[in-house]
Structure formats: C-alpha cells, structure tokens
Kinemage of the C-alpha trace (Angstrom):
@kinemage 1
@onewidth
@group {chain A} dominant
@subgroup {mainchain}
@vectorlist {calphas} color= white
{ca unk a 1} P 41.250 -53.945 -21.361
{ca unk a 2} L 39.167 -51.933 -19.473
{ca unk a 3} L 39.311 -52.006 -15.579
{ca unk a 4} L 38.843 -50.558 -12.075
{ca unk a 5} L 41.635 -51.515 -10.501
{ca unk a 6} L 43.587 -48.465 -9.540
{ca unk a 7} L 39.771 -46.989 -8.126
{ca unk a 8} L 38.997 -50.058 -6.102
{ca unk a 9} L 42.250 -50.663 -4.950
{ca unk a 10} L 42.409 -47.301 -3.321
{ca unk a 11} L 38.655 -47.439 -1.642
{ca unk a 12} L 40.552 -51.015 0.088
{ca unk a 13} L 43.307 -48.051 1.453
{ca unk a 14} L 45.789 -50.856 -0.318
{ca unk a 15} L 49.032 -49.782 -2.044
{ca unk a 16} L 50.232 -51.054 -5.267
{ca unk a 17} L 52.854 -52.663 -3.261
{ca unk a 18} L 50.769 -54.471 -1.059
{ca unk a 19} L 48.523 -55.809 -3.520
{ca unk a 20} L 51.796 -56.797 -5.601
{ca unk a 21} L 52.806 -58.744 -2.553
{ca unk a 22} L 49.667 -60.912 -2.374
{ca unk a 23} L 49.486 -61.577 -6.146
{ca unk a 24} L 53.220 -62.304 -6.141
{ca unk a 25} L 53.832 -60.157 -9.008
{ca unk a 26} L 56.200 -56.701 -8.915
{ca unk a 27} L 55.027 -53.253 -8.421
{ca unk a 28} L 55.537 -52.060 -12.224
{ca unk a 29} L 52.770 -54.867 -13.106
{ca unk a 30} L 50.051 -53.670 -10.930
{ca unk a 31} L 51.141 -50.448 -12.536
{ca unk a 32} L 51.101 -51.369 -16.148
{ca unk a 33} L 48.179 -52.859 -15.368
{ca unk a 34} L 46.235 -50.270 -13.571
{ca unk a 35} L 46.952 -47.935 -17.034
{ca unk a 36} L 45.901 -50.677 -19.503
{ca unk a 37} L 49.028 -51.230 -20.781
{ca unk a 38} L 48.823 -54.324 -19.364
{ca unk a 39} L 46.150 -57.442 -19.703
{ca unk a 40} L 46.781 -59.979 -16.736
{ca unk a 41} L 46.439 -63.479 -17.123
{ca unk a 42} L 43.215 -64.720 -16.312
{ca unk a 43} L 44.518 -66.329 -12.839
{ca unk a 44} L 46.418 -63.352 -12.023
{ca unk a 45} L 43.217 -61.636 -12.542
{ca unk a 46} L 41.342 -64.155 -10.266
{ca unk a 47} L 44.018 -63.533 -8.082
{ca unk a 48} L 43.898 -59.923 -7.855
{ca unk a 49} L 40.032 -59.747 -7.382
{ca unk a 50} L 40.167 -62.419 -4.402
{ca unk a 51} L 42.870 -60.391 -2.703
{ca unk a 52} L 40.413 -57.336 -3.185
{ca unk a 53} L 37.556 -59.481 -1.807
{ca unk a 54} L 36.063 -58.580 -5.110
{ca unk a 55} L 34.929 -60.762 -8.437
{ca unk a 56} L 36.985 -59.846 -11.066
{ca unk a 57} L 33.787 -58.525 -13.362
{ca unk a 58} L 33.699 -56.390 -10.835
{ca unk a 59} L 37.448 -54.993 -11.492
{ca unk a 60} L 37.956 -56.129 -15.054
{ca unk a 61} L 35.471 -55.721 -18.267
C-alpha cells in the first residue's frame, strides 16, 4: 500500500514515537508501516490520520 505517512508526519514536526504513542501501537509499526511493509488495519489507519488531523485518503491510497 501506497502512503504518505513518513512525509506528513514530519511536516506535523511529530516523531515516530509520538505518533506510536497516540495510536497505541510500537515504534517498529509506524516504521514498517511508513516503508510499506506494513498495511494497517483500517481503524489503525483512521486512527493514525485523526492523530495527524488528516483523512486517511489523504495519508493512505
């Protein structure tokens, strides 16, 4: 899957450990899923946009 996350995450000046906080998930998932490895569920993914005040077509495609 396709996605911004690692571009809009860092124009928020939020760390992959912050933004792991919020979603309640660990830093190696916001990593995995920053390189594509990994797909998130779609309410982690829900989750992840509303912590980036974002919609999550906006992060994910």
């Amino acid at each position: 899957m396709k996605n911004n996350l690692q571009e809009i995450r860092s124009t928020t000046n939020m760390t992959q450990e912050e933004l792991a906080n919020q979603v309640d998930v660990s830093i190696q998932t916001i990593q995995s899923i920053e390189k594509g490895k990994y797909k998130p569920s779609d309410s982690l993914a829900v989750n992840i946009a509303r912590s980036l005040n974002k919609d999550v077509t906006d992060i994910f495609s």
